[in-house]
C-alpha positions as CSV (number, residue, x, y, z in Angstrom):
1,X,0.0,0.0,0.0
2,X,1.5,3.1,-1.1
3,X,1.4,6.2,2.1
4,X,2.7,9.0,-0.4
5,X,1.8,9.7,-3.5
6,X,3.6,12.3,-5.8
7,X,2.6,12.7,-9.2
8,X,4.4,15.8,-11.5
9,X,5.4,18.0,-8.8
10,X,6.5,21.1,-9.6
11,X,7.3,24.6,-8.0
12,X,8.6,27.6,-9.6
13,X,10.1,30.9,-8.4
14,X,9.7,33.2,-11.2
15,X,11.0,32.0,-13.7
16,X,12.8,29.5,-12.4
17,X,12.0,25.9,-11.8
18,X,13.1,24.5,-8.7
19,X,11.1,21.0,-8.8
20,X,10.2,20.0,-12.4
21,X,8.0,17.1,-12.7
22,X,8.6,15.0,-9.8
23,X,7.1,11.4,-9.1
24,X,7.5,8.6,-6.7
25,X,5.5,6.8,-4.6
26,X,6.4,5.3,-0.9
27,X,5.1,2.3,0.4
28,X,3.5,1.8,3.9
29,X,6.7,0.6,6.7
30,X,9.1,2.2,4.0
31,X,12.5,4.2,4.6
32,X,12.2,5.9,1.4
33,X,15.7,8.3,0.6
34,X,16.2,11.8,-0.9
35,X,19.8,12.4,-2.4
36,X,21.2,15.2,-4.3
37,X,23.6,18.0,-4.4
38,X,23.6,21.2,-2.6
39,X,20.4,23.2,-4.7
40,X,19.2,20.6,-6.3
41,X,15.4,20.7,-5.0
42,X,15.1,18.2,-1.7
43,X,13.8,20.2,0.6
44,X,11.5,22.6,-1.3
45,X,10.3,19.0,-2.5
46,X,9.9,17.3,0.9
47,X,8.1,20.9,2.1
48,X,5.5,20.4,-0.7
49,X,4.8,17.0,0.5
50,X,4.6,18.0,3.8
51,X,2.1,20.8,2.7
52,X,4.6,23.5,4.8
53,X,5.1,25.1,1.3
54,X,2.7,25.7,-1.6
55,X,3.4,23.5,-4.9
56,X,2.6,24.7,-8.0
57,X,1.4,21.6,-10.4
58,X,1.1,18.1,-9.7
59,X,-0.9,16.2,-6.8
60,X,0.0,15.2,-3.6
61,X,-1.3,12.7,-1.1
62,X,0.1,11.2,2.1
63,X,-2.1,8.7,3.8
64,X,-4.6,9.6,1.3
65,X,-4.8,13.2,1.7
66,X,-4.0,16.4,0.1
67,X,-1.3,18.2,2.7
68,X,-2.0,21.7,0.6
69,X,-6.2,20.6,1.2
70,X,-6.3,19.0,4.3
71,X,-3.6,19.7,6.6
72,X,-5.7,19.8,10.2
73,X,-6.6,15.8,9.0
74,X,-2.8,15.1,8.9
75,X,-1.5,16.5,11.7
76,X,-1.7,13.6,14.1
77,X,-0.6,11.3,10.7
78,X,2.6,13.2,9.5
79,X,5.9,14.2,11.9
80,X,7.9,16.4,10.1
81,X,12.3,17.3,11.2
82,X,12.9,20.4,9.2
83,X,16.5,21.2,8.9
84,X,16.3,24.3,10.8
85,X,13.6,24.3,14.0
86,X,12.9,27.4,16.3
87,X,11.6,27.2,19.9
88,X,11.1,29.9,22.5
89,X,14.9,30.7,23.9
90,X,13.2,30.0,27.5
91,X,11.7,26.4,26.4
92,X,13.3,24.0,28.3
93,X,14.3,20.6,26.4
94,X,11.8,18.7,28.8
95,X,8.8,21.1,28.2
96,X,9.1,21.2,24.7
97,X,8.9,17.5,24.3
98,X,6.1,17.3,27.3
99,X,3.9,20.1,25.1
100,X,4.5,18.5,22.0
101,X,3.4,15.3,23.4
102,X,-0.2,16.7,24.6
103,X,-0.9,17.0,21.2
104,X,-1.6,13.7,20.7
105,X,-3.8,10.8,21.5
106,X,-1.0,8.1,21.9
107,X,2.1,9.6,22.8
108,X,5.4,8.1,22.8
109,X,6.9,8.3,26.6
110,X,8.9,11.8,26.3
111,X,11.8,10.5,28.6
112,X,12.2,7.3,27.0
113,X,12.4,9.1,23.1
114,X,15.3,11.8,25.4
115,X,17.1,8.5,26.5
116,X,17.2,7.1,23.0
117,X,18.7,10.4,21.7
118,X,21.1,11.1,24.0
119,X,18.9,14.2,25.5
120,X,18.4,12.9,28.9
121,X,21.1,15.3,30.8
122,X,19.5,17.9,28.7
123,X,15.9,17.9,30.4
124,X,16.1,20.9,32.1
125,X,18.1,23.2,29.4
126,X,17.0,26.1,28.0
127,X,16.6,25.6,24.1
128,X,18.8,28.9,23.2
129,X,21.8,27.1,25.3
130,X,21.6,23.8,23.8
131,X,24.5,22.9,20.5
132,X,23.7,22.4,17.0
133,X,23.6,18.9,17.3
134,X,22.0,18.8,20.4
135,X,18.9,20.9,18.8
136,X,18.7,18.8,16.4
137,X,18.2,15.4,18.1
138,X,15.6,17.7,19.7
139,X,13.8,18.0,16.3
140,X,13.9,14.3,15.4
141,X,12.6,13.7,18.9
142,X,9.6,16.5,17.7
143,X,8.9,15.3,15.1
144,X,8.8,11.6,16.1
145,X,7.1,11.9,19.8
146,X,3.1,11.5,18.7
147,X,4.0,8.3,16.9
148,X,2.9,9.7,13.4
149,X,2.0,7.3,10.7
150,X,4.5,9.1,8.0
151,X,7.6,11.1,8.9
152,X,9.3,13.5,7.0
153,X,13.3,13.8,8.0
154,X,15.3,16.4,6.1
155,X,19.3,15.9,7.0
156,X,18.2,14.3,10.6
157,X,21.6,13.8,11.6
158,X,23.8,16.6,9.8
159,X,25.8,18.2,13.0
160,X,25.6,14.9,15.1
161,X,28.9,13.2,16.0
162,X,29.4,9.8,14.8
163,X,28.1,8.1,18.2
164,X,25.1,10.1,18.2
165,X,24.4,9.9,14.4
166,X,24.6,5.7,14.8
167,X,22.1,6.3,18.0
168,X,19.4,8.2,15.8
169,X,20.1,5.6,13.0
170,X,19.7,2.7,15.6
171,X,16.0,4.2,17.0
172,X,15.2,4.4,13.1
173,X,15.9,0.6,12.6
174,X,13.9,0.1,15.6
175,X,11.1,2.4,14.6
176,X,10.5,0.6,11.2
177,X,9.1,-2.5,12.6
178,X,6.6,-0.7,14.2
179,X,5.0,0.3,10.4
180,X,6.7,4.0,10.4
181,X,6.8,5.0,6.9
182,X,10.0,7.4,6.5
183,X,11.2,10.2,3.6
184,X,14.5,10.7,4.6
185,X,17.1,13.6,3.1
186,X,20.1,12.9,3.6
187,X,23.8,13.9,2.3
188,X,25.3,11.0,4.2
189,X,25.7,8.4,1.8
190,X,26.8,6.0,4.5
191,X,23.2,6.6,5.8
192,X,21.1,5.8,2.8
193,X,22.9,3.1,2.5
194,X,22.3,1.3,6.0
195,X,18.8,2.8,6.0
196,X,17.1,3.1,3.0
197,X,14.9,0.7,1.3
198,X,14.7,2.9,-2.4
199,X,16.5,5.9,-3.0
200,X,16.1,8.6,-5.6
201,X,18.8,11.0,-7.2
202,X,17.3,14.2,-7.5
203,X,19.3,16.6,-9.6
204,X,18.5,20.5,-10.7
205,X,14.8,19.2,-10.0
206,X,14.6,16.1,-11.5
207,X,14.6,12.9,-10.4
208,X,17.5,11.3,-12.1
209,X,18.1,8.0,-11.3
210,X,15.8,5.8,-8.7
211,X,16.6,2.1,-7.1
212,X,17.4,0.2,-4.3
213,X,21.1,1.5,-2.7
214,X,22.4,-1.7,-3.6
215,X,21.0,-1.3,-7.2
216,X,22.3,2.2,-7.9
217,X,25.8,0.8,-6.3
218,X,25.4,-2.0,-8.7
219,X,24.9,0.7,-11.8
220,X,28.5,2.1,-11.4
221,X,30.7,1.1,-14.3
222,X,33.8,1.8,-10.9
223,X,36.9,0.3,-10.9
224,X,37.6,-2.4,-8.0
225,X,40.4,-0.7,-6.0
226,X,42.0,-3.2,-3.8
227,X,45.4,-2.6,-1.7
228,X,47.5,-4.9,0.3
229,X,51.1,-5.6,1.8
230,X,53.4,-8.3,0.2
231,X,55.1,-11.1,2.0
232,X,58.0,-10.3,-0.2
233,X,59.3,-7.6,-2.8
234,X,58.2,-8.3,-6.4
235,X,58.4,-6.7,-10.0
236,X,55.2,-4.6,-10.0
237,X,55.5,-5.5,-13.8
238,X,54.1,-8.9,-13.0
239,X,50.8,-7.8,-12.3
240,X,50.9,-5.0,-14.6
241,X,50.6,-7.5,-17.6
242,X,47.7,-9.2,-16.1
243,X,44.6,-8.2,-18.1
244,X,42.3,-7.3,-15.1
245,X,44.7,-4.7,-14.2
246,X,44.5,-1.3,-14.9
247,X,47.0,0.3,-12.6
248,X,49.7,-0.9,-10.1
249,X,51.3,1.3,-7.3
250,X,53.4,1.2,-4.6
251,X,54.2,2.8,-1.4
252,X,55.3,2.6,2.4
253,X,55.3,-1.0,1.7
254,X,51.4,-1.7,0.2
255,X,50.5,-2.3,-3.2
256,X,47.7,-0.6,-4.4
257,X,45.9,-2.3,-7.8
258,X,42.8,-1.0,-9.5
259,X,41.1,-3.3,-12.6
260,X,38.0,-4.9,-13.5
261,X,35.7,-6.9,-10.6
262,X,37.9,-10.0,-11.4
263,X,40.9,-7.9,-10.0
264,X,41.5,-9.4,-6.7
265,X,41.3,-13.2,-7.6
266,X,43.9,-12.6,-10.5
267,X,46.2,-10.8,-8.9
268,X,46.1,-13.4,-5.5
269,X,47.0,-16.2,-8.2
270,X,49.5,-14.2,-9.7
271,X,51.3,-13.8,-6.9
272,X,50.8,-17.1,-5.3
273,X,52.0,-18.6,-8.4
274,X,55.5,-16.7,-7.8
275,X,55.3,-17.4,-3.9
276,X,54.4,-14.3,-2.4
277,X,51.5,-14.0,0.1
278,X,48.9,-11.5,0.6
279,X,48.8,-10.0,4.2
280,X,46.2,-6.9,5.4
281,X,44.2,-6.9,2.3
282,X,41.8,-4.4,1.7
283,X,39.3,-4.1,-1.3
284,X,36.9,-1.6,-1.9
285,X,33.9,-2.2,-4.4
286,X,31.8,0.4,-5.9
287,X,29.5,2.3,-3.8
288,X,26.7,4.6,-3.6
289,X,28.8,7.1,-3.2
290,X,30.8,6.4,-6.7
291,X,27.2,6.1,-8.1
292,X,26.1,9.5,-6.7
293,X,29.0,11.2,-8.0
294,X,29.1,9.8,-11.4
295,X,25.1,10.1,-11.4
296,X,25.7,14.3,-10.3
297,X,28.8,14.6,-11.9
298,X,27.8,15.4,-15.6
299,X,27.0,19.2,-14.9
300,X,27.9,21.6,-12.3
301,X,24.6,22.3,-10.2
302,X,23.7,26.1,-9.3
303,X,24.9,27.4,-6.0
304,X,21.4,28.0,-4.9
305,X,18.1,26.9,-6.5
306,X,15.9,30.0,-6.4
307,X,17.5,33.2,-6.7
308,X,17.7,33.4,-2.9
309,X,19.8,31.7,0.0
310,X,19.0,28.5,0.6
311,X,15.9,26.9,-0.7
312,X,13.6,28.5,1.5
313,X,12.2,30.8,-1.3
314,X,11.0,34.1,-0.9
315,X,10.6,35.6,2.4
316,X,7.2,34.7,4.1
317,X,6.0,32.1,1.5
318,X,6.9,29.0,3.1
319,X,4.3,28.8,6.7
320,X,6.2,28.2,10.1
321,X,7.4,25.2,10.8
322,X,5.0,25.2,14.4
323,X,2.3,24.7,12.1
324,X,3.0,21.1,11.0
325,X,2.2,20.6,14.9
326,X,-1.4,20.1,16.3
327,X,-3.3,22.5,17.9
């Protein structure tokens, strides 16, 4: 059963377009993933879905409705972690999460969703003194707390460290049993990777490529790069005439070969052959990273993707992010 729906989305700002005939579709229990490069549309697109900004073509629905028609009916349905979040300077972490969770019928336990994300010494701190990355966990805990149907994370875990981005990734995992149907942002291919079910590429606008991480890993015509450290010195000559070879190098005593996905067996029986062993070997296949960069790669993207900073769009068109809460 499909939970969003997007069918030719499109917004414009004058006469530029910043989302240009979008369409995907996210099944129920999915982690569904946005990639793309700095400008290339994500968050205006995830706004639109999340009715917080005003599309210009194409339909909508998540959970059956129209966010742009029927926002009040979505409010206990959809969660939504903007990049940026504002509270009162005088909020303390605690209250915040306490108020939040009064909107809602069926609550998830405020200090248990702090614990999980690393917020518990935080309860009694003032928003305006809490870190970057400390707000932010805050936002994901927002945005999560009245156990909505459909969530809506845009770069959930930019300014975490590495613990505390594997923490938020860890309550995701945990989360998805429970029928949570995710649209994630992200920048952190790493991320996508572990979490994602689909992914799509979005570039100036477009969607640009779409598939499983695995899939668009797959789709990389990459080198396999592989790198080790001899038992013995050898002519590097001997495995530059090997066929699966593209390049040989060597340094601080490691070999480094690149060649076709057959590179590592040859080489090993190569060398064996002649007696020398293969110690600390590392070998690195293509990735979604390679296939995001070769995907993006073809044409340099605009610095921003409306005319102003950001993707915000004009000052006062996009509504405040309090509003994707209930009253």
């Amino acid at each position: 059963m499909d939970v969003i729906e997007v069918a030719d989305l499109r917004k414009t700002y004058g006469r530029r377009t910043v989302v240009d005939g979008v369409s995907f579709s996210v099944e129920q229990g999915e982690i569904f993933g946005v990639l793309g490069p700095n400008g290339a549309g994500k968050t205006t697109m995830v706004e639109c879905v999340g009715g917080l900004r005003r599309r210009d073509g194409g339909s909508v629905r998540v959970a059956g409705r129209d966010p742009a028609e029927e926002e009040a009916a979505l409010r206990t349905t959809l969660g939504i972690q903007l990049q940026e979040s504002q509270l009162p300077d005088k909020m303390r972490v605690g209250e915040a999460l306490r108020l939040y969770a009064s909107f809602y019928p069926r609550p998830h336990d405020p200090d248990e969703l702090l614990e999980r994300l690393g917020l518990s010494g935080q309860r009694g701190t003032y928003f305006a003194k809490l870190s970057g990355g400390q707000r932010q966990r805050l936002s994901v805990a927002l945005a999560l707390v009245g156990r909505p149907r459909v969530a809506i994370l845009d770069e959930l875990t930019t300014g975490l460290d590495p613990v505390a981005r594997r923490e938020v990734w860890e309550l995701l995992e945990d989360l998805r049993g429970t029928g949570l149907t995710l649209l994630l942002v992200s920048h952190f291919m790493e991320e996508a990777t572990r979490l994602c079910d689909r992914v799509v590429v979005l570039d100036r606008g477009r969607i640009i490529a779409a598939d499983t991480p695995d899939g668009l890993a797959s789709g990389v015509r990459a080198e396999q790069r592989m790198s080790f450290a001899p038992s013995e010195t050898f002519d590097l000559a001997t495995l530059d005439a090997l066929p699966e070879v593209r390049t040989v190098a060597s340094s601080g005593g490691r070999v480094t070969v690149t060649g076709t996905d057959q590179v590592t067996s040859a080489v090993i029986i190569a060398l064996h052959e002649r007696g020398v062993s293969v110690g600390g070997l590392r070998v690195d296949q293509p990735s979604l990273d390679d296939a995001f960069v070769a995907l993006t790669a073809t044409e340099e993207t605009p610095a921003d993707e409306t005319g102003w900073r950001g993707e915000t769009g004009p000052p006062g068109e996009r509504r405040p992010a309090a509003e994707a809460a209930p009253r």
